[in-house]
Residue frames as a rotation matrix with the C-alpha (Angstrom) as fourth column:
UNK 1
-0.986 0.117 0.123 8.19
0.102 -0.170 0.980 11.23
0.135 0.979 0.155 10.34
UNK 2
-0.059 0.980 -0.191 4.18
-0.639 -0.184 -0.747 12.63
-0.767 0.078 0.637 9.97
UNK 3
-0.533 0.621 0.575 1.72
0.567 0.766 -0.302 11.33
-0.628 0.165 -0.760 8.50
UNK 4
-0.960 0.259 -0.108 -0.06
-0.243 -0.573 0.783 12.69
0.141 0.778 0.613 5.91
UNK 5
-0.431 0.744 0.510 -4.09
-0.749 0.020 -0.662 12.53
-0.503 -0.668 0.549 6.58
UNK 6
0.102 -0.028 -0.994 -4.13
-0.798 0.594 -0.099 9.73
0.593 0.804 0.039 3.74
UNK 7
-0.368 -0.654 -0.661 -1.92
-0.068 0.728 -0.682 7.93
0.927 -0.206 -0.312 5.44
UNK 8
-0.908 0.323 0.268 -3.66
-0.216 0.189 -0.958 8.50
-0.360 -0.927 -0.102 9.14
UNK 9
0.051 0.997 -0.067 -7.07
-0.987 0.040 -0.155 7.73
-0.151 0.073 0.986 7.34
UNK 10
0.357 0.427 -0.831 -5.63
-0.609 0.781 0.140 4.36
0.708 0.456 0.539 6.49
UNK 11
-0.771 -0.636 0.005 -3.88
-0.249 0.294 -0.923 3.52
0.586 -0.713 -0.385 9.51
UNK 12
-0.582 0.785 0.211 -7.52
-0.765 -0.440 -0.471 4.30
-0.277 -0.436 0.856 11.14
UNK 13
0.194 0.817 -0.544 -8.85
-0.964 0.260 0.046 1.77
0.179 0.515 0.838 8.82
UNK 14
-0.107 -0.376 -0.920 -6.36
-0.358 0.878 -0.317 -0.67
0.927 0.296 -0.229 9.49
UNK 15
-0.844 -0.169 0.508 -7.01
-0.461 -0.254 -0.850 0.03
0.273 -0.952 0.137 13.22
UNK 16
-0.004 0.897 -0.443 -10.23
-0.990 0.060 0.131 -0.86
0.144 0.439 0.887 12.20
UNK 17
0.367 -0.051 -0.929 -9.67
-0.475 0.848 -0.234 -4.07
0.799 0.528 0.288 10.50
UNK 18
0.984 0.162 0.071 -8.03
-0.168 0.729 0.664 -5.17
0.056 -0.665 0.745 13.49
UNK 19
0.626 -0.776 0.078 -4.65
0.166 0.035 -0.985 -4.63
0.762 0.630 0.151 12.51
UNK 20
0.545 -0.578 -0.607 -1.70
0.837 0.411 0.360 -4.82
0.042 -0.705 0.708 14.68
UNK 21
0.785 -0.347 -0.514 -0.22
-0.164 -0.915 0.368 -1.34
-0.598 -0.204 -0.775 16.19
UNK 22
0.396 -0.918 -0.001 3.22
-0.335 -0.145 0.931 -2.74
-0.855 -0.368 -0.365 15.58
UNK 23
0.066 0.865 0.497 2.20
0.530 0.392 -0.752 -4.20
-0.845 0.314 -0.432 12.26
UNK 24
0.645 0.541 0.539 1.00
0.754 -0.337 -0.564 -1.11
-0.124 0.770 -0.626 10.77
UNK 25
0.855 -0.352 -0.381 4.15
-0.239 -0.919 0.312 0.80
-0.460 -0.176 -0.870 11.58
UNK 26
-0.505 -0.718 0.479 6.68
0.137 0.481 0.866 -1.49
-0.852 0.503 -0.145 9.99
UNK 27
-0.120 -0.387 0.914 4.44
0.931 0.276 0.239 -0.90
-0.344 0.880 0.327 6.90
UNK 28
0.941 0.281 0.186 4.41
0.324 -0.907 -0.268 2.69
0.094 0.312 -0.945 7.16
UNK 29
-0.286 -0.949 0.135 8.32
0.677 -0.300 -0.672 2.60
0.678 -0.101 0.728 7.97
UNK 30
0.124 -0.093 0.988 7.40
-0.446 -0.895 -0.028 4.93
0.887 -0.437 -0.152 11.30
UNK 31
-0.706 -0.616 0.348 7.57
-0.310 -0.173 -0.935 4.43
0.636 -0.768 -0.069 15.08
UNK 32
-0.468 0.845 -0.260 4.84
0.733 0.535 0.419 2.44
0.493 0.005 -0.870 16.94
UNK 33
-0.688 0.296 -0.662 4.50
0.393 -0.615 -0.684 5.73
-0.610 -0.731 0.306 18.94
UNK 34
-0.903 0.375 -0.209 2.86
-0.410 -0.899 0.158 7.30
-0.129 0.228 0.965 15.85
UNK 35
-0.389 0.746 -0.540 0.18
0.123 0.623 0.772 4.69
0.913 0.234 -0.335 15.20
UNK 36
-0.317 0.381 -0.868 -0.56
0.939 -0.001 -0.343 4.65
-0.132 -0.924 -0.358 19.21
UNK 37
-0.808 0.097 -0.581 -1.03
0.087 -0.956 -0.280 8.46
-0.583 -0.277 0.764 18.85
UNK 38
-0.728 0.578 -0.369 -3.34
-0.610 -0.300 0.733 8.07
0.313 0.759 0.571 16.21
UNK 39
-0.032 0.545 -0.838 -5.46
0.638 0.656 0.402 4.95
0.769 -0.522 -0.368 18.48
UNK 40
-0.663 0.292 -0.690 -5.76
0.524 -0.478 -0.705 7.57
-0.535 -0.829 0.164 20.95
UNK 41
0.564 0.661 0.494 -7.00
0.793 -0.601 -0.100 9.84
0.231 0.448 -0.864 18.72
UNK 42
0.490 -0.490 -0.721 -4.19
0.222 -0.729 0.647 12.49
-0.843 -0.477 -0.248 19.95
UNK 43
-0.577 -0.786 -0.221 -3.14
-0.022 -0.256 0.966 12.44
-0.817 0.562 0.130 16.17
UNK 44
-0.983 -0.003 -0.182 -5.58
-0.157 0.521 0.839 12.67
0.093 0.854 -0.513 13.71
UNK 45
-0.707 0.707 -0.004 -9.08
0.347 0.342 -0.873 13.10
-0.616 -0.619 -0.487 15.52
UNK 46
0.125 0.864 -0.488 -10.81
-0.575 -0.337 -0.745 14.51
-0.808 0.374 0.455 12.25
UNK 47
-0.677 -0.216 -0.703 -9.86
-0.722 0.013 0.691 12.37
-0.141 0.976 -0.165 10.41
UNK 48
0.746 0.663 -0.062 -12.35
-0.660 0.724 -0.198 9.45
-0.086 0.188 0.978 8.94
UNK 49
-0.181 -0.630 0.756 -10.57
-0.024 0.771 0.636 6.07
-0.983 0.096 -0.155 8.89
UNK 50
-0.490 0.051 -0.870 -10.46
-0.871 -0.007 0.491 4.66
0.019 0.999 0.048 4.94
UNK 51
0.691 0.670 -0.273 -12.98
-0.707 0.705 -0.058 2.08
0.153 0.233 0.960 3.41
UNK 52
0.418 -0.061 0.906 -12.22
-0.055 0.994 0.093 -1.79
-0.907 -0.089 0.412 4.02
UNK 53
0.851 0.035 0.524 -12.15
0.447 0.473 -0.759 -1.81
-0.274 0.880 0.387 0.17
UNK 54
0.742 -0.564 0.362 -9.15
-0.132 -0.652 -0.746 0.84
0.658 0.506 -0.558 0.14
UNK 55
0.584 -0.705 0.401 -6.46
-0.596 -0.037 0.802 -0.58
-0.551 -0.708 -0.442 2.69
UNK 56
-0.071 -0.797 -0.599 -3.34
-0.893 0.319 -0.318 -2.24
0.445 0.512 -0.735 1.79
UNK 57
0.155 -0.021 -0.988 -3.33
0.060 0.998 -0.011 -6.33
0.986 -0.057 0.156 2.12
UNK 58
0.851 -0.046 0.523 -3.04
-0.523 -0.165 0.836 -7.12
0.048 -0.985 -0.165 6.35
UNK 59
-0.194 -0.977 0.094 0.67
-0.925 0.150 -0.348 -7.58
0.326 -0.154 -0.933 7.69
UNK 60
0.513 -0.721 -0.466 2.61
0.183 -0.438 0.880 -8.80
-0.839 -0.537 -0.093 8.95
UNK 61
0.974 -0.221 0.055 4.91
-0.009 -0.278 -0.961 -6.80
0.228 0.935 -0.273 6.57
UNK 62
0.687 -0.727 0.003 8.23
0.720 0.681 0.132 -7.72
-0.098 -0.088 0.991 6.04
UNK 63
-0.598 -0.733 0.325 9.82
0.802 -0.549 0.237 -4.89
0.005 0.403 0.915 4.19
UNK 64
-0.448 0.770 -0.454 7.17
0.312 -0.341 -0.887 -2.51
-0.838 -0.539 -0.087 4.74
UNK 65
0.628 0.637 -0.448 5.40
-0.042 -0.546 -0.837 0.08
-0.777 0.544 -0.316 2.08
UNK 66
-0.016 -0.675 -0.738 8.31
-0.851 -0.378 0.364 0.27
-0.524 0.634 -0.568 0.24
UNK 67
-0.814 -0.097 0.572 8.19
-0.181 0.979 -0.092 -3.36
-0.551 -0.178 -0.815 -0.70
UNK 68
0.018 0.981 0.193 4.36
0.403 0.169 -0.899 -3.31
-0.915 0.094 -0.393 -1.61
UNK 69
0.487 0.110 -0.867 5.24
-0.200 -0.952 -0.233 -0.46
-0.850 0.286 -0.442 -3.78
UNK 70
-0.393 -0.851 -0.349 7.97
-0.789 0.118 0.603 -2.44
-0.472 0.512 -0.718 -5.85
UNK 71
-0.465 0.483 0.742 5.53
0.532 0.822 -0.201 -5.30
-0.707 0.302 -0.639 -6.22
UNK 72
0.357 0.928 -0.104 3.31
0.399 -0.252 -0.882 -3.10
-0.845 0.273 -0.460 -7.65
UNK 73
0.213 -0.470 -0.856 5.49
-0.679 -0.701 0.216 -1.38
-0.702 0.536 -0.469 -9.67
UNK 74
-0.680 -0.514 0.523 6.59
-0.327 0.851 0.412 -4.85
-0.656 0.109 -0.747 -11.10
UNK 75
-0.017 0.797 0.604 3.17
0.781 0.388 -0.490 -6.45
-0.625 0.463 -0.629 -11.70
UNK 76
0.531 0.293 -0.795 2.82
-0.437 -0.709 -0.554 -2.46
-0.726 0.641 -0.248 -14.10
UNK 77
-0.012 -0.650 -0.760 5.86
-0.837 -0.409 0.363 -3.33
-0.547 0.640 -0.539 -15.76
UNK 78
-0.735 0.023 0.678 5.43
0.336 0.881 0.334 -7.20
-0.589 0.473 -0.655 -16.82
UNK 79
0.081 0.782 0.618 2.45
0.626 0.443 -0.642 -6.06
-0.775 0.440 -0.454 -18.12
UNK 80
0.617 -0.099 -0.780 3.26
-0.586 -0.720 -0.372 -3.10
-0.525 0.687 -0.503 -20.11
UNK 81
-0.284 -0.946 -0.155 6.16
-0.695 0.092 0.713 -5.69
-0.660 0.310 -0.684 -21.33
UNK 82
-0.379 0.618 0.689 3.47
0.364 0.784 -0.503 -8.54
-0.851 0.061 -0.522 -22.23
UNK 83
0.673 0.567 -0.475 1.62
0.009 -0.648 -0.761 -5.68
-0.740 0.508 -0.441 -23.87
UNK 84
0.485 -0.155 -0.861 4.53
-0.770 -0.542 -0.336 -4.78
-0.415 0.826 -0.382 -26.08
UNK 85
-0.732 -0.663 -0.160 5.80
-0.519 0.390 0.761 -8.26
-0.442 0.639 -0.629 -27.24
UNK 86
0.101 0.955 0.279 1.97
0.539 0.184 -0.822 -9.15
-0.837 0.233 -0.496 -27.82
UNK 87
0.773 0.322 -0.546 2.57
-0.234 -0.656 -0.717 -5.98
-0.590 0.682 -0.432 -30.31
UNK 88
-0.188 -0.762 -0.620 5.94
-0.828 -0.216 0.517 -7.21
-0.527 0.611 -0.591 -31.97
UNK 89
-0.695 -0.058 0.717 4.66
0.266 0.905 0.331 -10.12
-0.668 0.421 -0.614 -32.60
UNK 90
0.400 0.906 -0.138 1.59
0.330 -0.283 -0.900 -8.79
-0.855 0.315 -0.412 -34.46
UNK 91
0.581 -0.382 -0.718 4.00
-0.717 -0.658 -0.231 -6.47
-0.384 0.649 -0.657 -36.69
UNK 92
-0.283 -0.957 0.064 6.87
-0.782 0.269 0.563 -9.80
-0.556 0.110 -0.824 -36.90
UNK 93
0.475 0.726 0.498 3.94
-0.033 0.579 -0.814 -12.30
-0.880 0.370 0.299 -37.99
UNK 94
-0.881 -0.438 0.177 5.52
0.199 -0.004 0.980 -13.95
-0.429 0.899 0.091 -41.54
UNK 95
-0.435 0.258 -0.863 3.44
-0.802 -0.546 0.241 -13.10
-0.409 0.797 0.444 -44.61
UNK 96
0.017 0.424 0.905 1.82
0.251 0.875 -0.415 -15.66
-0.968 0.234 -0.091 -46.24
């Protein structure tokens, strides 16, 4: 599977950060060859790594991106759900 230059700018970053080769490929769901290709620079040499302030949390990752992705997705929905019994209750509120 490729990389997208997103995805090799943050690998770069995580390369950066010190991240682990083997690491960052369990949370990209790819082969540790591609991450080595990209630490050579034999994948990816124009790209810029990504800011510190834009990488995903440091591994080890269990379930990889996909995982991260469901959290997130989660933490959207509680809150949109918070959000919308916060609003029935407004509308359910007895009269006085």
């Amino acid at each position: 599977m490729a990389l997208s230059e997103g995805e090799i700018a943050t690998v770069k970053g995580m390369l950066l950060r010190g991240d682990r080769q083997h690491d960052i490929a369990a949370y990209f769901g790819v082969n540790g060859g591609r991450i080595a290709e990209i630490s050579t620079g034999q994948t990816g040499s124009s790209v810029a790594a990504s800011p510190t302030d834009d990488l995903p949390p440091a591994g080890p990752y269990m379930a990889g991106r996909s995982a991260l992705r469901a959290r997130d997705t989660l933490i959207a929905l509680r809150d949109l759900i918070q959000d919308a019994i916060s609003d029935i209750d407004l509308y359910e509120k007895p009269k006085d």
